[in-house]
TIMI-501954 format. One line per field, with one value per residue (C-alpha): residue in three letters; x, y, z; residue number from 1. Coordinates in Angstrom, 1 decimal. Layout:
N
res [ALA_...]
east [X_...]
north [Y_...]
up [Z_...]
n [NUM_...]
***
This chain:
540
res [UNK_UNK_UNK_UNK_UNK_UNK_UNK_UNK_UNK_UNK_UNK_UNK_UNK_UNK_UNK_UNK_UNK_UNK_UNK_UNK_UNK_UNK_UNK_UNK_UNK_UNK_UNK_UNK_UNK_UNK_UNK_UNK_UNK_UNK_UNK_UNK_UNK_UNK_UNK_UNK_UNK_UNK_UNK_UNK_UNK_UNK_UNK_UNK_UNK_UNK_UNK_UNK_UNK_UNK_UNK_UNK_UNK_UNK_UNK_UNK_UNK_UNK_UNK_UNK_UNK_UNK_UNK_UNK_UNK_UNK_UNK_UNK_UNK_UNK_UNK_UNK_UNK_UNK_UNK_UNK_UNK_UNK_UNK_UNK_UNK_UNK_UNK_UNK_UNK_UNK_UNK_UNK_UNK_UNK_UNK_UNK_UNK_UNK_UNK_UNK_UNK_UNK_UNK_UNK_UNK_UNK_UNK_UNK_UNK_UNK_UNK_UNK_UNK_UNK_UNK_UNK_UNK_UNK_UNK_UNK_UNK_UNK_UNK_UNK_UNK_UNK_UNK_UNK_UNK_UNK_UNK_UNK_UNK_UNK_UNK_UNK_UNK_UNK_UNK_UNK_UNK_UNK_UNK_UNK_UNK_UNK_UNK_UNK_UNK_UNK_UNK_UNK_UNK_UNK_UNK_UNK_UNK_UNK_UNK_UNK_UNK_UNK_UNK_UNK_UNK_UNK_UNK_UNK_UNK_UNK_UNK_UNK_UNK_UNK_UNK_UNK_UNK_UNK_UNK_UNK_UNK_UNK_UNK_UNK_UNK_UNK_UNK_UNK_UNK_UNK_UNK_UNK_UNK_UNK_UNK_UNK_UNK_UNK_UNK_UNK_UNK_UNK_UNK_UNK_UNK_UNK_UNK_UNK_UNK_UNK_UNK_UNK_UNK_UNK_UNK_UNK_UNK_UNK_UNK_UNK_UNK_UNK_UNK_UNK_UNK_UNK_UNK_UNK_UNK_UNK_UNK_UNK_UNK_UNK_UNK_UNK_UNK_UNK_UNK_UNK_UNK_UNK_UNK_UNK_UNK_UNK_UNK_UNK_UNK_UNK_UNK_UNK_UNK_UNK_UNK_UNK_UNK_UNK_UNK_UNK_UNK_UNK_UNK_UNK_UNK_UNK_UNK_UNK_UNK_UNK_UNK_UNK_UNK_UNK_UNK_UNK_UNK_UNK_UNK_UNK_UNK_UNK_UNK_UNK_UNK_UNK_UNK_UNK_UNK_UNK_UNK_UNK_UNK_UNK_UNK_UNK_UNK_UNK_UNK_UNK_UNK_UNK_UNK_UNK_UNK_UNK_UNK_UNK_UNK_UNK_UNK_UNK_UNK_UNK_UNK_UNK_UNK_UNK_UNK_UNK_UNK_UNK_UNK_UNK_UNK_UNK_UNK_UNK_UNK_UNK_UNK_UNK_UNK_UNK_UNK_UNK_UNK_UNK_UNK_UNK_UNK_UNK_UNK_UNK_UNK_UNK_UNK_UNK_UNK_UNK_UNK_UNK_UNK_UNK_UNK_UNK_UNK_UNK_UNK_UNK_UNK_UNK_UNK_UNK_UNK_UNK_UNK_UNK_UNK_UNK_UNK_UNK_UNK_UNK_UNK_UNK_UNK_UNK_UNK_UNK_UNK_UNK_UNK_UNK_UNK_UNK_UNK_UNK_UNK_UNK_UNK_UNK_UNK_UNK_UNK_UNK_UNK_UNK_UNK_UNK_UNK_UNK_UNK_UNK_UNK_UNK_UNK_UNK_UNK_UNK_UNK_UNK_UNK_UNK_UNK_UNK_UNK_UNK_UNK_UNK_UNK_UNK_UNK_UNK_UNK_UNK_UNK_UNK_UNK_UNK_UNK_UNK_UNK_UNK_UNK_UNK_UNK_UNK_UNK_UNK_UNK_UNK_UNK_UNK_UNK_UNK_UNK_UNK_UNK_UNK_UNK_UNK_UNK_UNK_UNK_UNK_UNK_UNK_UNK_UNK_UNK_UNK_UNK_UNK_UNK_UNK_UNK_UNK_UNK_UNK_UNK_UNK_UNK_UNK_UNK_UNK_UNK_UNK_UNK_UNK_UNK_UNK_UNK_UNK_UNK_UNK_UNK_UNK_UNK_UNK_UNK_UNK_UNK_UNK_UNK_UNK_UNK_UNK_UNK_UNK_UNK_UNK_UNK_UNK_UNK_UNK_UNK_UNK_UNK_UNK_UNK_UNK_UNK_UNK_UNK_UNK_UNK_UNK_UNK_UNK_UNK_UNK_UNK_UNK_UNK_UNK_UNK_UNK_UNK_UNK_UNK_UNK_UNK_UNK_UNK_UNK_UNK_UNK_UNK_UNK]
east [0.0_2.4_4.7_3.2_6.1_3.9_3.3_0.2_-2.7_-6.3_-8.2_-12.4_-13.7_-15.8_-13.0_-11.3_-14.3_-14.1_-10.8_-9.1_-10.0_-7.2_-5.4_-7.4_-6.7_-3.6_-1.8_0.1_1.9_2.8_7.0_5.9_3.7_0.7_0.1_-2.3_-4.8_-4.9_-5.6_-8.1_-9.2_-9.7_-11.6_-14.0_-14.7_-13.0_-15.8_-13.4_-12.3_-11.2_-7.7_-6.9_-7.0_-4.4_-1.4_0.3_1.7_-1.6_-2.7_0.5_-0.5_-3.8_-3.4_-0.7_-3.2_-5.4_-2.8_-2.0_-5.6_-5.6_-2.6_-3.4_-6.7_-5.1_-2.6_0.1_2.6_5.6_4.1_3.6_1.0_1.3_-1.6_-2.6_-0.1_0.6_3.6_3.2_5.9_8.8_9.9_10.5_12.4_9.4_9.5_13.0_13.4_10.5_12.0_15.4_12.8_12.5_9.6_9.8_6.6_5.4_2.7_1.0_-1.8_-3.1_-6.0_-7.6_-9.4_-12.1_-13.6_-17.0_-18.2_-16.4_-13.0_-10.1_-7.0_-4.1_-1.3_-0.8_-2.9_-4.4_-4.1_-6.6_-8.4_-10.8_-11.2_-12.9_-10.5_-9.0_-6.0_-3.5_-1.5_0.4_2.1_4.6_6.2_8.2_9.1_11.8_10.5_12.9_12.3_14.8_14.1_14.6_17.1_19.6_17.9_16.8_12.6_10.6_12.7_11.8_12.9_11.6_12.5_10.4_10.9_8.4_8.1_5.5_4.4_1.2_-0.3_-2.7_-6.2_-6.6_-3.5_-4.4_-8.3_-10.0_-8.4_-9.5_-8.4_-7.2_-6.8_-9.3_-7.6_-5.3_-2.6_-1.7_2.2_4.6_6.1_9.4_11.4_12.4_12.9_10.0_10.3_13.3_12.9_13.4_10.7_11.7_8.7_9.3_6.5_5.9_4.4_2.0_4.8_6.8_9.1_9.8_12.7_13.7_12.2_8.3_5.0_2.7_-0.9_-0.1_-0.6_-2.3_-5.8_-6.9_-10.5_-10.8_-14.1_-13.1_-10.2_-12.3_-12.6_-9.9_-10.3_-7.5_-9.9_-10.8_-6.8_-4.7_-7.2_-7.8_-6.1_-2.9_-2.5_-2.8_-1.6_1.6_4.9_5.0_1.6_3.5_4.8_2.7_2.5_4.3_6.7_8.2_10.1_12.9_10.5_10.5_7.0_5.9_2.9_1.6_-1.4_-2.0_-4.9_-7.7_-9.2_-7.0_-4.1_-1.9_0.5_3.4_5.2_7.9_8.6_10.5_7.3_8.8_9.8_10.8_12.7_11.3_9.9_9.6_6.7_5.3_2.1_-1.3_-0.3_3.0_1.8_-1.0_1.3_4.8_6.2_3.8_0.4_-2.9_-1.1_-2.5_0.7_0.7_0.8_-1.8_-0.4_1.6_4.9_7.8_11.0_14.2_16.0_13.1_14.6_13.5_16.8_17.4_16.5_15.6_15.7_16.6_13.3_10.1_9.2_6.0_4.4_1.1_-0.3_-3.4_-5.7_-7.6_-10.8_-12.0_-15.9_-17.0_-13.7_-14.5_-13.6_-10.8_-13.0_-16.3_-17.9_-17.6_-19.1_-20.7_-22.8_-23.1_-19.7_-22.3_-21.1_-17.7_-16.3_-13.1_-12.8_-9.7_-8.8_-5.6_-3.8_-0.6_1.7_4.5_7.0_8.1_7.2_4.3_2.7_0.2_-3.1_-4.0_-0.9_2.4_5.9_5.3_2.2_-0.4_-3.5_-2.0_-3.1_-5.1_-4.0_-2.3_-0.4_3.5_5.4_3.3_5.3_3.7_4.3_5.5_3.6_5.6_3.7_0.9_-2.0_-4.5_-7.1_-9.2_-11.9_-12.9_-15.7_-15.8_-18.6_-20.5_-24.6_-25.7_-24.6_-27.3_-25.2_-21.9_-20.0_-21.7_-19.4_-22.4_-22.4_-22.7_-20.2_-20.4_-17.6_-17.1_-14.0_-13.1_-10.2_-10.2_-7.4_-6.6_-7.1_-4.9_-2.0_-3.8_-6.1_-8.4_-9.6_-12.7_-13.3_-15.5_-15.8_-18.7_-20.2_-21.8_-19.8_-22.0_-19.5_-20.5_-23.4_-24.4_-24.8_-20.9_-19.1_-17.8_-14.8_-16.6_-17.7_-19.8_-19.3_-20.9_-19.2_-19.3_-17.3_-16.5_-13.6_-13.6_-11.5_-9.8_-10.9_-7.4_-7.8_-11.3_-10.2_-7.2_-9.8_-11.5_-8.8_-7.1_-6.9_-9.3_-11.5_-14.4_-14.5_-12.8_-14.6_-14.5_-13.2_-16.1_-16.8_-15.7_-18.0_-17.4_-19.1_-18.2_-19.7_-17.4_-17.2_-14.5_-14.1_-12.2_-12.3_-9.2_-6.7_-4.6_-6.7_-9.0_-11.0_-13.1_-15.0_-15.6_-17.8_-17.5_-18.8_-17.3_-19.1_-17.3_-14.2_-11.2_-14.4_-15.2_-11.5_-11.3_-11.4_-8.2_-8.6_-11.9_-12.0_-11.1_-14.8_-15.7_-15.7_-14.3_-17.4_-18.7_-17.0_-18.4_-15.4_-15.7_-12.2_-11.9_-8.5_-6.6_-4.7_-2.4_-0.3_2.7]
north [0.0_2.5_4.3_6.3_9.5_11.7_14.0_14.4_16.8_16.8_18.4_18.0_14.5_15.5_15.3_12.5_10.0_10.5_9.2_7.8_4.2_4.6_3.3_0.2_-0.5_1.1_-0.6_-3.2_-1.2_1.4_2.2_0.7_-1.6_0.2_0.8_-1.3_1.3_2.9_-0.8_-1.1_2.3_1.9_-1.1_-0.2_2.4_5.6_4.9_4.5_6.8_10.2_8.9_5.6_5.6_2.6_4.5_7.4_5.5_4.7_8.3_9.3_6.4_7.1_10.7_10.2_7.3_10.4_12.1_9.9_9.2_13.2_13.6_10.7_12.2_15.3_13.8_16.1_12.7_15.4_18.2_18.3_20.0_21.0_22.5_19.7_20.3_23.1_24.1_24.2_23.8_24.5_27.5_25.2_22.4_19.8_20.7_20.4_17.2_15.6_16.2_14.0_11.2_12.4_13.2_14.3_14.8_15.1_13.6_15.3_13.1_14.7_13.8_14.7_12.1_11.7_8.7_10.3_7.0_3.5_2.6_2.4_4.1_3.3_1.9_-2.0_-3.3_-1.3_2.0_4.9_7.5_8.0_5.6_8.9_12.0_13.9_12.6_13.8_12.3_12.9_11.5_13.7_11.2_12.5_10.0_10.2_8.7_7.7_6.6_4.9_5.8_9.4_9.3_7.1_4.9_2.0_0.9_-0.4_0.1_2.5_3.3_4.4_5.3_7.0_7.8_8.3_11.5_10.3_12.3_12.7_9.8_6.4_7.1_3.2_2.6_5.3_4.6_2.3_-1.2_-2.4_-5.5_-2.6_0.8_2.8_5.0_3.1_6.4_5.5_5.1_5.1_8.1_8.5_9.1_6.4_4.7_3.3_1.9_0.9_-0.9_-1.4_-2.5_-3.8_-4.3_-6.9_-8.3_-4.3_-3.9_-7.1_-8.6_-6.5_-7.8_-5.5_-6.2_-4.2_-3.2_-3.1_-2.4_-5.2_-3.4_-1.3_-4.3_-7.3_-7.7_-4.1_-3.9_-0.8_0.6_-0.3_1.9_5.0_4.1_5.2_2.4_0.3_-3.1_-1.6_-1.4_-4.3_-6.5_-7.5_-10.7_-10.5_-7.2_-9.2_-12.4_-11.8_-10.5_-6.7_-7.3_-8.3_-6.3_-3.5_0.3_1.5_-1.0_-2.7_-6.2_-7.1_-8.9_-9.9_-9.4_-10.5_-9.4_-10.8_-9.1_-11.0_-8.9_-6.3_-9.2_-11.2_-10.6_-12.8_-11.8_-13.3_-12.0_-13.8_-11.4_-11.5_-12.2_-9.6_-6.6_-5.8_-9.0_-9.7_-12.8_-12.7_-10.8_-9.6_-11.8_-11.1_-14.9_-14.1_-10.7_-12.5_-15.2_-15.1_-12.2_-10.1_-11.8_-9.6_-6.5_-4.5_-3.3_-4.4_-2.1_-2.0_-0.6_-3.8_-2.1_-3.2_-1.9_-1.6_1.1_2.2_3.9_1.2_0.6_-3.3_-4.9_-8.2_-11.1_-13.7_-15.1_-16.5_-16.0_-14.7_-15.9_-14.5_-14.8_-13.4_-14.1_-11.2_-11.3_-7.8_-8.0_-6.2_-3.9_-0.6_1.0_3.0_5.9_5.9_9.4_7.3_3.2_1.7_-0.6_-0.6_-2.7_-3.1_-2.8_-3.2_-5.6_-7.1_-10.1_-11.4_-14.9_-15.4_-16.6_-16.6_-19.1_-17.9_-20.5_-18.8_-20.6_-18.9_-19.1_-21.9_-20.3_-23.9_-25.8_-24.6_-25.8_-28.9_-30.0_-28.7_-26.5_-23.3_-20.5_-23.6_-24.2_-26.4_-24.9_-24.5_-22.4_-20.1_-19.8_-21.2_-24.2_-22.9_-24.2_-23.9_-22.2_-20.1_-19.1_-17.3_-17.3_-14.7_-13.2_-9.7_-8.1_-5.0_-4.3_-1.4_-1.9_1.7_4.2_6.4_7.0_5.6_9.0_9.9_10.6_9.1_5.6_3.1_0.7_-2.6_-4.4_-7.3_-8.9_-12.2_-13.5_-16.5_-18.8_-21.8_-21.0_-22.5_-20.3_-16.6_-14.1_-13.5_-16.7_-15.2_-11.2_-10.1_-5.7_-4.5_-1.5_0.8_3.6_6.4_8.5_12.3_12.2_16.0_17.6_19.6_17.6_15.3_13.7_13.2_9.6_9.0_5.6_3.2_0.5_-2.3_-5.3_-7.8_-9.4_-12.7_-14.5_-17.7_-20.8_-21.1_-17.6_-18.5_-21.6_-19.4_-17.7_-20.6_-21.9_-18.9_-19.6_-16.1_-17.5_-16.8_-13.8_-13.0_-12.4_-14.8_-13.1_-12.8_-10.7_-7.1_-5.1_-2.0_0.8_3.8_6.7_8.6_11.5_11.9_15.5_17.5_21.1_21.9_20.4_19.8_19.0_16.0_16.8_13.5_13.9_10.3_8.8_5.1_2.6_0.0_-2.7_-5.1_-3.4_-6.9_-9.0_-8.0_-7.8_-6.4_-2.7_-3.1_0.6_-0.5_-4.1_-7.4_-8.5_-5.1_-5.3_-2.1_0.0_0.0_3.4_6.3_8.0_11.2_11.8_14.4_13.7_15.4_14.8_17.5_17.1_19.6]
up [0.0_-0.6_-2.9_-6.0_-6.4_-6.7_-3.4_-1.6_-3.1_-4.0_-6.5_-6.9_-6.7_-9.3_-11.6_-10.1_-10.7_-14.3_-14.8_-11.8_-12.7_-15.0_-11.9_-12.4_-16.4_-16.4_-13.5_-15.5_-17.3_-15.2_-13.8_-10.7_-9.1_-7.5_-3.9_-2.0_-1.3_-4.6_-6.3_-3.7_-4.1_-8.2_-7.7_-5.4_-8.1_-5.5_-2.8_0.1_2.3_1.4_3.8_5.6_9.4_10.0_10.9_9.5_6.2_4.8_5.3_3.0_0.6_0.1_-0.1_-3.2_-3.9_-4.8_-6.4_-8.6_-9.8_-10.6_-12.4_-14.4_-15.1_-15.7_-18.1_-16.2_-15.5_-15.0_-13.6_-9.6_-8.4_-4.6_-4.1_-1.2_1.1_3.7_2.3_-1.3_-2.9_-0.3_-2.4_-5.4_-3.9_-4.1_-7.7_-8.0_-6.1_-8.1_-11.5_-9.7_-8.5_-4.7_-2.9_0.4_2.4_6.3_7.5_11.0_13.0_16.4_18.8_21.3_23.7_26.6_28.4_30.1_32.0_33.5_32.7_35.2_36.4_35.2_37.1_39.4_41.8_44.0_41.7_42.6_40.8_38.1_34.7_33.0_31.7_28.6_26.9_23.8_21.1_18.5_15.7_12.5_10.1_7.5_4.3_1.4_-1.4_-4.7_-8.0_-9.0_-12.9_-12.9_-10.2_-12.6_-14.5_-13.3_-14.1_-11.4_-8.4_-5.1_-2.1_1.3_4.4_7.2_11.2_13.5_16.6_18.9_21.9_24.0_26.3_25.6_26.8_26.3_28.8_31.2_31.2_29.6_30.1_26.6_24.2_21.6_21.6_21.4_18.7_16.0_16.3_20.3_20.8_23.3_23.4_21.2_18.4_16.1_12.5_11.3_7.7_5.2_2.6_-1.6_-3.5_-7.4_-10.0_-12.8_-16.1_-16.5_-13.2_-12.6_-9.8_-7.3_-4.3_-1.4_0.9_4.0_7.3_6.7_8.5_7.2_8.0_5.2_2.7_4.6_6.7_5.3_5.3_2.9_3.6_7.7_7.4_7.8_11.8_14.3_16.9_16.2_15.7_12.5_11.3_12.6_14.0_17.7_17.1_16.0_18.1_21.4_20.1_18.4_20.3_20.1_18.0_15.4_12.7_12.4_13.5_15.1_14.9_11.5_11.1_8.8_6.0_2.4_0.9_-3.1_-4.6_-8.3_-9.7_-13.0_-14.1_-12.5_-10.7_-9.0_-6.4_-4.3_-1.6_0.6_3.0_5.5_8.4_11.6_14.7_17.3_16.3_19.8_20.6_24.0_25.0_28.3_30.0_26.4_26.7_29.1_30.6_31.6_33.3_35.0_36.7_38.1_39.5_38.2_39.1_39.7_38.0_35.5_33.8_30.5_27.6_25.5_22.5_22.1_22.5_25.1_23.8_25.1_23.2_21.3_18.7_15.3_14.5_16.4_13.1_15.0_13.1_16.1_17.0_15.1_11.4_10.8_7.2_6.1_2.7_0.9_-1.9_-3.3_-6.1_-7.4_-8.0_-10.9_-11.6_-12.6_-16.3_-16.2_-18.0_-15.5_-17.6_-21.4_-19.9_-22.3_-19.8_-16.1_-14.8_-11.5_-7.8_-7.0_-4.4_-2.9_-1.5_0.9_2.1_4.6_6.7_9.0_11.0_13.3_14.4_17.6_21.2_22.9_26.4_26.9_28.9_30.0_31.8_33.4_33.2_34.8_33.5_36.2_35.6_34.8_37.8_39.8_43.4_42.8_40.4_41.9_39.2_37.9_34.7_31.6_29.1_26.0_22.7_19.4_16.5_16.1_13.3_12.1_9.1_8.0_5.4_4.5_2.2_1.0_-0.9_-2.4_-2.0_-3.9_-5.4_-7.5_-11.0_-12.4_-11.8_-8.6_-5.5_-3.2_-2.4_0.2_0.9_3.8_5.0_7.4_8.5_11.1_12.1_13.9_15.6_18.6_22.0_23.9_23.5_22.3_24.6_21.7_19.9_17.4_16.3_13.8_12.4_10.7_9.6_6.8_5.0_3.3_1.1_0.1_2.4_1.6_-1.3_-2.0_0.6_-2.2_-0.4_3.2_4.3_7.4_9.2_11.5_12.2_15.4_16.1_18.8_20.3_22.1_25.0_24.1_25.6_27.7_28.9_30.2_31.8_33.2_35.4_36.3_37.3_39.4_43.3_43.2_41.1_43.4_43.5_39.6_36.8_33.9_30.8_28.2_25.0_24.2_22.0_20.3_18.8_16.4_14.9_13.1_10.5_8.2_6.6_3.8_5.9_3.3_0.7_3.1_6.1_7.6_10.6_12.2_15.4_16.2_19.4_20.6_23.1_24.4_26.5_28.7_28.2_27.9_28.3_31.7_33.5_37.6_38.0_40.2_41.0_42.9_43.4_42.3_41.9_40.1_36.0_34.5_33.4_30.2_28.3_26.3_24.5_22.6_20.2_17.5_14.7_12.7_9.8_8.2_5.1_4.7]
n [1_2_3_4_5_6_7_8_9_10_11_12_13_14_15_16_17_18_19_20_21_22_23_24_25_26_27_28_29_30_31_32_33_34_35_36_37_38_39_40_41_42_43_44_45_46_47_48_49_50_51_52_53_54_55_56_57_58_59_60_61_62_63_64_65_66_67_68_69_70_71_72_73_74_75_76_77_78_79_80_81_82_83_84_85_86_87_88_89_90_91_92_93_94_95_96_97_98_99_100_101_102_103_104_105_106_107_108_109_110_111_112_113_114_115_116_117_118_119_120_121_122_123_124_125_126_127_128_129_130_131_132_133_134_135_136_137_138_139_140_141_142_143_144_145_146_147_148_149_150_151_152_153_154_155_156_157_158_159_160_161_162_163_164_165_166_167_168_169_170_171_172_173_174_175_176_177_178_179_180_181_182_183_184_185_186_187_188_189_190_191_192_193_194_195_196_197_198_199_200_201_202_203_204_205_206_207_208_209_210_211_212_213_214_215_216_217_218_219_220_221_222_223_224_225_226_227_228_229_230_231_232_233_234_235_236_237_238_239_240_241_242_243_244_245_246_247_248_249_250_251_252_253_254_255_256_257_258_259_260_261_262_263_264_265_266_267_268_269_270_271_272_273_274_275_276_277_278_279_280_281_282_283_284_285_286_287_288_289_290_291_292_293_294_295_296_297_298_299_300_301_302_303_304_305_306_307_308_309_310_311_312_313_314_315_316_317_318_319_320_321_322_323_324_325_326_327_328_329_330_331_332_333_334_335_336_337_338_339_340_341_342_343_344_345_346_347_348_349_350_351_352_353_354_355_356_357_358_359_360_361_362_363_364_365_366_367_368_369_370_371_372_373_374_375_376_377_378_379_380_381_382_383_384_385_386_387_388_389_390_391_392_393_394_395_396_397_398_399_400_401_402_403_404_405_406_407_408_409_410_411_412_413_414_415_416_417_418_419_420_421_422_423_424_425_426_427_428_429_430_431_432_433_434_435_436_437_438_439_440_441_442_443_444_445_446_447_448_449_450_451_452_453_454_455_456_457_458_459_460_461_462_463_464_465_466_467_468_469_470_471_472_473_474_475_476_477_478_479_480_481_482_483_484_485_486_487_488_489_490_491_492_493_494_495_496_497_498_499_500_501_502_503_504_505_506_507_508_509_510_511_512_513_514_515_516_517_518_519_520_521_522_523_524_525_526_527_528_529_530_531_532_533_534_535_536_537_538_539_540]
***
């Protein structure tokens, strides 16, 4: 999903609807192999989001997405229009760069937070004070971008590299005590590398390797009309978030990794990617089993932004534990023509379609038996330190499907997704997750490149994390894990070129499927949670 030259800007939608699908047609021939979101975005016929709310790379990448579909429509393939970003043109040096194959662009993400009802404090056991409060974050990521072509010759290659500033605090680790975070831009706090990598396109565009450091929720599990939410269950799912080590390679964190990608036509795409598991490198005490037994039983300091990282400045490269391999099949519904105004016959209503999978071949915790072969947390359990299982998996589907839209080169449609992941129990938290929800894009007349969204989903303890409580020595007075449902209203809009403003509301019921509010009592579930968050996204 990333890597068009072009910098971010944005013209009328208007304009880009009649000719943007010459993404679509046009993608096999092109110097480089398209981005994930702009194939995505071509073949859903431009009805996704205006920007993609996974982390700060897919709001670059579908921004240029954008830009590419209008320069392309504009038939302007050397001239850079800046027009999108804060900026402009840097007193000519965007220019300038651009005609030498580098683009150089910053991408600014900043939020603002509040919980008004349940949650917790933050902090161990016995931690005081209020679930309910404000909260900030804050993420700038500035990218270099080269094409290798103009820069000295050589067809189908690029290169990226991009670091990360993050600042603020988690809501979701200060307040809410949730599976995921509430908000899919939460960070530890500091400044790092994020991605650096070479991607080389061969059989004039249809297959593309990329090698390097990568983020893999820029390319794999996307659900593109679910991207528009901010809670993180709608980016990298629920799943491999608390599953993997580190939650895997995704933001804000990137893996060593080899990914291929063929496309042999509009329809159908396949993906593979071979990854290190733990971008981190910690096994020890990275996994809600280890922190809930040992040294560290009935705490409540685990991190949940998936991040415990010694020296956290991206640059570790770890490549000495597991290998995580995921793969992907893809099938386009009804492609779009590449010229929407001039369609002989109605193509009908776009859809994507994903099936995959992952195995990691790193030891995890086992929720059900210790070290020695006892129940795990039971009294009679005399370790407290877990059996280790070796391997782990995961399979998945997603839809994305457009249900109406009023005209072929109307900017109005409506769009449903659904996505579920499921997985063994035995050594994972969450076993089963499923994300829904109903996308309306240009919802008022003028307001061409706004989408409203409402979107739920649900997120369900394993079996060995149920039997975990069961089996805990406080088990009578400890709430059994359960379900964790979520809700999201959200509005995504264009207030300039250059800016996205999206107030967004959710609800969360049984917040971790019902854990102790240790800031109260053990036998008290956190509250259910009504959080209020406006974002920004800002494009210099």
């Amino acid at each position: 999903m990333k890597l068009p030259i072009l910098l971010p800007r944005r013209r009328r939608l208007s304009r880009l609807l009649l000719l943007s699908g010459a993404l679509s047609g046009a993608y096999c021939t092109a110097a480089h192999a398209q981005t994930q979101i702009a194939q995505d975005r071509a073949r859903l016929g431009n009805s996704t989001p205006l920007i993609v709310q996974i982390d700060p790379a897919t709001v670059r990448d579908s921004e240029r997405a954008t830009a590419e579909a209008e320069e392309k429509a504009a038939g302007d393939g050397d001239k850079l229009d800046t027009s999108g970003n804060l900026l402009g043109n840097m007193w000519g040096a965007r220019p300038w760069l651009y005609r030498h194959g580098i683009s150089f662009d910053i991408q600014e993400v900043d939020e603002v937070w509040g919980n008004g009802t349940g949650g917790t404090p933050s902090g161990n056991d016995g931690a005081s004070g209020s679930g309910t409060g404000p909260s900030y974050d804050g993420v700038t990521m500035p990218t270099l971008t080269v094409d290798t072509e103009k820069l000295f010759g050589l067809k189908g290659g690029l290169f990226n590299i991009s670091a990360l500033q993050l600042r603020g605090r988690s809501i979701s680790q200060d307040h809410l005590g949730v599976f995921n975070p509430a908000s899919g831009f939460e960070a530890d706090r500091s400044t790092r590398l994020f991605e650096l990598w070479y991607q080389q396109s061969f059989l004039g565009g249809k297959l593309d390797v990329k090698i390097g450091q990568q983020d893999l929720d820029t390319e794999f599990l996307i659900s593109d009309y679910g991207s528009l939410y901010l809670n993180s269950n709608f980016g990298w799912p629920m799943a491999p978030s608390v599953n993997l080590y580190g939650g895997g390679p995704s933001w804000p964190l990137a893996s060593p990794a080899i990914r291929i990608r063929y496309r042999p036509t509009d329809q159908f795409t396949v993906m593979f990617a071979a990854a290190d598991d733990n971008p981190p490198g910690n096994r020890y005490n990275s996994t809600a089993i280890q922190q809930a037994t040992g040294s560290d039983a009935g705490q409540t300091n685990s991190d949940p932004t998936s991040q415990t990282y010694n020296g956290a400045n991206g640059t570790n490269f770890n490549m000495g534990t597991g290998a995580l391999l995921i793969t992907e099949l893809q099938y386009a519904l009804n492609p779009q023509p590449a010229d929407m105004a001039h369609a002989t016959k109605n193509p009908g209503l776009p859809g994507v379609y994903k099936l995959g999978g992952y195995y990691d071949t790193a030891k995890f915790a086992d929720y059900r038996y210790n070290n020695l072969g006892q129940a795990l947390g039971s009294p009679n359990d005399t370790t407290g330190i877990p059996r280790w299982d070796r391997g782990n998996w995961m399979v998945y589907g997603i839809i994305d499907q457009m249900l109406w839209r009023p005209s072929l080169t109307s900017a109005r449609s409506l769009g449903l997704f659904v996505r579920a992941t499921g997985n063994s129990g035995d050594r994972n938290l969450i076993s089963f997750a499923i994300d829904a929800g109903l996308n309306l894009k240009a919802p008022f007349r003028g307001r061409d490149n706004d989408t409203i969204g409402l979107g739920w989903g649900i997120g369900r303890a394993s079996s060995g994390e149920r039997q975990f409580d069961r089996n805990s020595a406080l088990s009578a007075y400890t709430p059994v894990q359960g379900n964790e449902n979520h809700l999201e209203l959200t509005y995504q809009a264009q207030v300039t070129p250059w800016m996205v403003m999206q107030p967004d509301f959710q609800y969360v019921w049984n917040p971790s499927g019902g854990v102790p509010d240790y800031g109260v009592s053990y036998n008290r579930r956190v509250g259910n949670e009504a959080i209020f968050g406006l974002h920004s996204s800002i494009t210099f």
